[in-house]
C-alpha positions as CSV (number, residue, x, y, z in Angstrom):
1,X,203.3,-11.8,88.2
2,X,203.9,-9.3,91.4
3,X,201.6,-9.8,94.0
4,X,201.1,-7.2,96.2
5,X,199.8,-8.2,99.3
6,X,199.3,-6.8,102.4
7,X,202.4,-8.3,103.9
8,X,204.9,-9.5,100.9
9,X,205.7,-5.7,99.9
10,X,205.7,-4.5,103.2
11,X,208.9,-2.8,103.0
12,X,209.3,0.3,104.7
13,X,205.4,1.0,105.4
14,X,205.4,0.4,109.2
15,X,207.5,3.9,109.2
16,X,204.2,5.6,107.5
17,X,202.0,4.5,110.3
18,X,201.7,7.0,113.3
19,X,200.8,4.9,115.9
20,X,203.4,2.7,117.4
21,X,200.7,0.6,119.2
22,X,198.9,0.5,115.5
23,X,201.8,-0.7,114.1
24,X,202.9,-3.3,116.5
25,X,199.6,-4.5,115.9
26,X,199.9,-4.9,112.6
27,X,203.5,-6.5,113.5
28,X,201.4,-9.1,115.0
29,X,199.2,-10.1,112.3
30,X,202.6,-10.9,109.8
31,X,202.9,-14.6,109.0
32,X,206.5,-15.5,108.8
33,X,207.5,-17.9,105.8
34,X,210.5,-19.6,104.7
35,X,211.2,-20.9,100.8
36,X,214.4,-23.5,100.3
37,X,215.8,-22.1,96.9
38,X,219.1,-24.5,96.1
39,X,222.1,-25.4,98.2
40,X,222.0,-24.6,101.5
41,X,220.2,-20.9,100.7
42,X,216.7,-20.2,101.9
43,X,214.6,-16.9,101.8
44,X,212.5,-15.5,104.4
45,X,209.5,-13.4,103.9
46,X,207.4,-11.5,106.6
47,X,207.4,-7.5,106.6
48,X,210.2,-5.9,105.8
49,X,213.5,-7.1,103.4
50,X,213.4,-10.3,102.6
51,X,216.0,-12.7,104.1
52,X,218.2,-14.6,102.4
53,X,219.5,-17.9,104.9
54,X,223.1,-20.5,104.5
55,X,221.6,-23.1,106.7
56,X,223.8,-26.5,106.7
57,X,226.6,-28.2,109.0
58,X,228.2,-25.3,109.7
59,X,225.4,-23.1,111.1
60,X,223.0,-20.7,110.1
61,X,223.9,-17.5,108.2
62,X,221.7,-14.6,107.6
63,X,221.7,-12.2,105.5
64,X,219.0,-9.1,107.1
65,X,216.3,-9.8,109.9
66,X,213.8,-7.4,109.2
67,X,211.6,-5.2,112.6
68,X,212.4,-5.8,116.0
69,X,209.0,-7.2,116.7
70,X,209.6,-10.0,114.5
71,X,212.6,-11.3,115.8
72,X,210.8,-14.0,117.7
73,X,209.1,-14.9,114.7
74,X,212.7,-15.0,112.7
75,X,214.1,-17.5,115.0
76,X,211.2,-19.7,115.6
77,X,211.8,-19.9,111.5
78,X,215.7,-20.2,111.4
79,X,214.9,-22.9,114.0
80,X,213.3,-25.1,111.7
81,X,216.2,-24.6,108.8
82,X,218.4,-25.9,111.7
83,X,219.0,-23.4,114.3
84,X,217.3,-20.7,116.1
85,X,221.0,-19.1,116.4
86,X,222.5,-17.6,113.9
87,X,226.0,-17.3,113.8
88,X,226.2,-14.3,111.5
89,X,224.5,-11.9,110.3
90,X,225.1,-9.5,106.9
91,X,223.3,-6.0,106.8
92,X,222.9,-5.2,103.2
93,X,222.2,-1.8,104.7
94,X,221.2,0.6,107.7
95,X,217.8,0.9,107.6
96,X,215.3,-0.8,110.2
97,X,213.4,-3.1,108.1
98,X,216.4,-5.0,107.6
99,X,218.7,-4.3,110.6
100,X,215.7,-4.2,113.2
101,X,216.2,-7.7,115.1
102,X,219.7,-7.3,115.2
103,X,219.8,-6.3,119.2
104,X,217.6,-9.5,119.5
105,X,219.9,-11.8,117.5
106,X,223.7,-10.3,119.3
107,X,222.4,-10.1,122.9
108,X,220.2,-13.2,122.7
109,X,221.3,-15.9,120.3
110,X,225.1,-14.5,119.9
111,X,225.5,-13.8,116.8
112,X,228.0,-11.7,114.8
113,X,226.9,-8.8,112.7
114,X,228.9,-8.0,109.5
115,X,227.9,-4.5,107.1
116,X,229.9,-2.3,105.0
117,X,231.6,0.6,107.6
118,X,228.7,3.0,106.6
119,X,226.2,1.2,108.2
120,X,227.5,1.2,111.5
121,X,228.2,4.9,111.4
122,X,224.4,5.5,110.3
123,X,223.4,3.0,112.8
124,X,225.3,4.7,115.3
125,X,224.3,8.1,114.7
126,X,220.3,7.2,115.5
127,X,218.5,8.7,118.2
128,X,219.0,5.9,121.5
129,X,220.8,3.6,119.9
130,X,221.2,0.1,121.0
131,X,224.8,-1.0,120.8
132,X,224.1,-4.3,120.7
133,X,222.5,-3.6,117.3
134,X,225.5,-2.4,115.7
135,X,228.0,-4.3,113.4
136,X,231.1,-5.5,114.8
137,X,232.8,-6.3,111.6
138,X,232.7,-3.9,108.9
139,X,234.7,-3.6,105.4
140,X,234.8,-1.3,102.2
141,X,234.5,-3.0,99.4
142,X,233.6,-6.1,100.8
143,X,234.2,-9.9,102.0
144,X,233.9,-13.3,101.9
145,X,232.5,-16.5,104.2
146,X,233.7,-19.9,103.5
147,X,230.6,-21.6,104.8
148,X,228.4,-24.9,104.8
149,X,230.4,-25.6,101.4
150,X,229.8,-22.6,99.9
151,X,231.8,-19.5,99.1
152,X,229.5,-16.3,99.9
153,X,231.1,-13.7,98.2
154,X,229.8,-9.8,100.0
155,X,230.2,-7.2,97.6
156,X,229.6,-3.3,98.2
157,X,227.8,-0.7,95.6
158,X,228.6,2.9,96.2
159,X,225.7,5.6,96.6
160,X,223.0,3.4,94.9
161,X,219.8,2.7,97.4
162,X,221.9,4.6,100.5
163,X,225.5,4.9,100.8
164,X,226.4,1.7,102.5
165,X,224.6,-1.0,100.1
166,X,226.0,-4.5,99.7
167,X,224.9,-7.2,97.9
168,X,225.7,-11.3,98.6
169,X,226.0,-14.3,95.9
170,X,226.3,-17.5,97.1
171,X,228.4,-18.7,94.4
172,X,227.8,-22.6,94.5
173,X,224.2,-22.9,94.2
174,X,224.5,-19.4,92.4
175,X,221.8,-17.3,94.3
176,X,222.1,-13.9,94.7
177,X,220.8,-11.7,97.4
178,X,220.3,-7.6,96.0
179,X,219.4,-6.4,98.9
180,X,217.5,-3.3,98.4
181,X,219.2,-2.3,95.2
182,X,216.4,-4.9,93.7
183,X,213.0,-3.8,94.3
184,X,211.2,-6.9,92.2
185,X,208.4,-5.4,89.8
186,X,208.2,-2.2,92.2
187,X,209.3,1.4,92.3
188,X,212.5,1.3,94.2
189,X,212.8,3.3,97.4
190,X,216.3,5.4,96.7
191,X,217.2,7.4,99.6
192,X,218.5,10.2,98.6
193,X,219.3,12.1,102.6
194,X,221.2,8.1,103.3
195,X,223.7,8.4,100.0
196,X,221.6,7.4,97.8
197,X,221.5,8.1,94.1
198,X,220.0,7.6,90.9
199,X,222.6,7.4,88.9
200,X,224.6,5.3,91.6
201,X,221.4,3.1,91.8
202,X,221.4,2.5,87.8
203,X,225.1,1.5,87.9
204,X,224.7,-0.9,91.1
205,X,221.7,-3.0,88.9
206,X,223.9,-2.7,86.1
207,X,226.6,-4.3,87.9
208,X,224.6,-6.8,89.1
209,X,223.3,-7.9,85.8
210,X,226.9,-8.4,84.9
211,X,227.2,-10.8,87.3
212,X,224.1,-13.1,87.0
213,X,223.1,-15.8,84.4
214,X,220.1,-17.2,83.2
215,X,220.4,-19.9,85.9
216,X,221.0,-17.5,88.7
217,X,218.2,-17.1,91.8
218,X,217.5,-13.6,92.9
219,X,216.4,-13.0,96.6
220,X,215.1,-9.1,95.9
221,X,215.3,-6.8,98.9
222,X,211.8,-6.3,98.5
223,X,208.9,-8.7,96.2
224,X,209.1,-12.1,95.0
225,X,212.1,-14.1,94.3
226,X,213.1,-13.5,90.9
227,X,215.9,-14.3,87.8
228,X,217.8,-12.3,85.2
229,X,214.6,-11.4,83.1
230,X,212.9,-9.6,86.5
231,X,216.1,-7.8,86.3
232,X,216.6,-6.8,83.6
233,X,212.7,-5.2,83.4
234,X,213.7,-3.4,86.4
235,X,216.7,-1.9,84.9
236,X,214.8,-0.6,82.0
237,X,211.9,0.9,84.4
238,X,214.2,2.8,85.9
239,X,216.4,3.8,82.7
240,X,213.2,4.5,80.7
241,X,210.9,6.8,83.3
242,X,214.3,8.7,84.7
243,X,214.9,9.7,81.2
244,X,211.5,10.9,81.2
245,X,211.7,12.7,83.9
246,X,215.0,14.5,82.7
247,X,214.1,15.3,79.4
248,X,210.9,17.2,81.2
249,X,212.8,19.0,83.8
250,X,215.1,20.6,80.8
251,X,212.0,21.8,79.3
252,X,211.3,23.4,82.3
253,X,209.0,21.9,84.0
254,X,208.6,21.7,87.6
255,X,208.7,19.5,89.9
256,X,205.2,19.6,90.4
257,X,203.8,19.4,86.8
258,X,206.2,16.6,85.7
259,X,203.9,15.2,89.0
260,X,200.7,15.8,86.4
261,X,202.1,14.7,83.2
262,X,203.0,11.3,84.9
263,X,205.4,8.2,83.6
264,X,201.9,6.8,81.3
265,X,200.0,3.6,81.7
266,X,203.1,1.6,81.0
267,X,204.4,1.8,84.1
268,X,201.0,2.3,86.2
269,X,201.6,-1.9,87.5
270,X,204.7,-0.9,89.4
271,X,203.1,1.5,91.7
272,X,202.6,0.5,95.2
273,X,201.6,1.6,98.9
274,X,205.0,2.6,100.0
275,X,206.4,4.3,96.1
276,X,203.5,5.5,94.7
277,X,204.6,6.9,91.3
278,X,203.9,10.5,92.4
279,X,207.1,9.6,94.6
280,X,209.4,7.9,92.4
281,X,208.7,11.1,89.9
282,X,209.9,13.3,92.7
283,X,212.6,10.9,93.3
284,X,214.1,11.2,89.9
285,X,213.8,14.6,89.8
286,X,215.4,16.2,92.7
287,X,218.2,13.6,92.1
């Protein structure tokens, strides 16, 4: 079972609050937790995408690091896995809920930032942009770390949740990290102005399915950690309400009154305070 809490789904909601004092505020109140999962792979939860951790003889390798106001928070945590320093860092993609310590973590703790070449550029292209925050390595398709024994294997999926998505599996202790292309029991955010797509979304789950077991760990980018089964049911959300929502736009409906007619009580449980199904209807739609 999903529990939505105040803090677990956070996600993107801090961007929906006008106030920056109220939301740096509510910043404050986040707890931040860490989870050993198998190997040398942890997750970390506070607001924002979770983080997935290599922590062994080697170092400490993350994979996101969530808002800037946590980033004290984020080390104090890493520092108890082993070290408050991180020597890389992976951006799964640009947006600030997973990239918004990375200032913090490069001009502070010297760490190196890796993301797919898309997420500098959108990085880059923000209003007062920190360099420091930026990636200094970046790659198409993807790359790999050799690391605390284990091979982490970075892959990246094309114009699914933005246009500069990757996803990581540790392939040892076989534990994947979706990044936001894995919204667990939730509507998925799909950002359609950042490269995202719906059909590019369905194939990047797909492919990830195709590369998970029965046995495999799932760090979502967003819920609780998760396996095949999780999934797989979000897979068929998606499939199930976009066709839906096609087969009622070629009627000639619009926009609005597909809105009305709703997805039905089947899928009422994966609403949320960020993706409300009024938005993942208008999501499907205009994509």
């Amino acid at each position: 079972m999903i529990i939505k809490n105040k803090f677990a789904v956070f996600a993107l909601g801090v961007a929906l609050i006008s106030s920056s004092v109220q939301a740096q505020n509510t910043l404050d109140e986040v707890k931040v937790t860490s989870k050993t999962l198998r190997g040398s792979v942890n997750a970390i939860h506070g607001a924002g995408g979770n983080i997935g951790v290599s922590a062994g003889k080697d170092g400490v390798l993350i994979i996101d690091d969530q808002y800037a106001p946590l980033a004290e928070k984020i080390a104090s945590a890493l520092g108890e896995l082993g070290s408050d320093k991180p020597k890389y860092i992976v951006n799964t993609h640009f947006h600030g809920d997973h990239t918004g310590s990375n200032a913090f973590f490069r001009e502070q703790k010297d760490a190196t930032i890796f993301a797919h070449a898309n997420v500098r550029i959108r990085l880059a292209s923000g209003e007062n942009v920190n360099p420091a925050s930026l990636p200094v390595v970046t790659y198409e398709s993807g790359i790999q770390f050799h690391f605390n024994d284990e091979t982490i294997h970075v892959f990246h999926l094309p114009s699914a949740h933005t246009d500069g998505d990757s996803a990581v599996w540790f392939e040892q202790p076989d534990v994947l990290h979706a990044g936001d292309v894995f919204f667990n029991g939730l509507f998925p955010f799909i950002d359609l102005d950042g490269g995202g797509s719906v059909p590019g979304y369905i194939a990047a789950v797909e492919t990830l399915l195709n590369k998970v077991d029965d046995d495999t760990i799932i760090i979502p980018g967003h819920g609780e950690i998760a396996d095949k089964a999780d999934l797989e049911a979000f897979l068929t959300m998606i499939k199930v309400t976009n066709t839906k929502v096609d087969a009622l736009k070629a009627s000639g409906m619009s926009e609005d009154d597909v809105v009305k007619t709703g997805l039905g009580e089947e899928w009422k449980s994966w609403d949320w305070n960020f993706i409300s199904e009024e938005r993942w209807i208008r999501t499907l739609y205009q994509s």
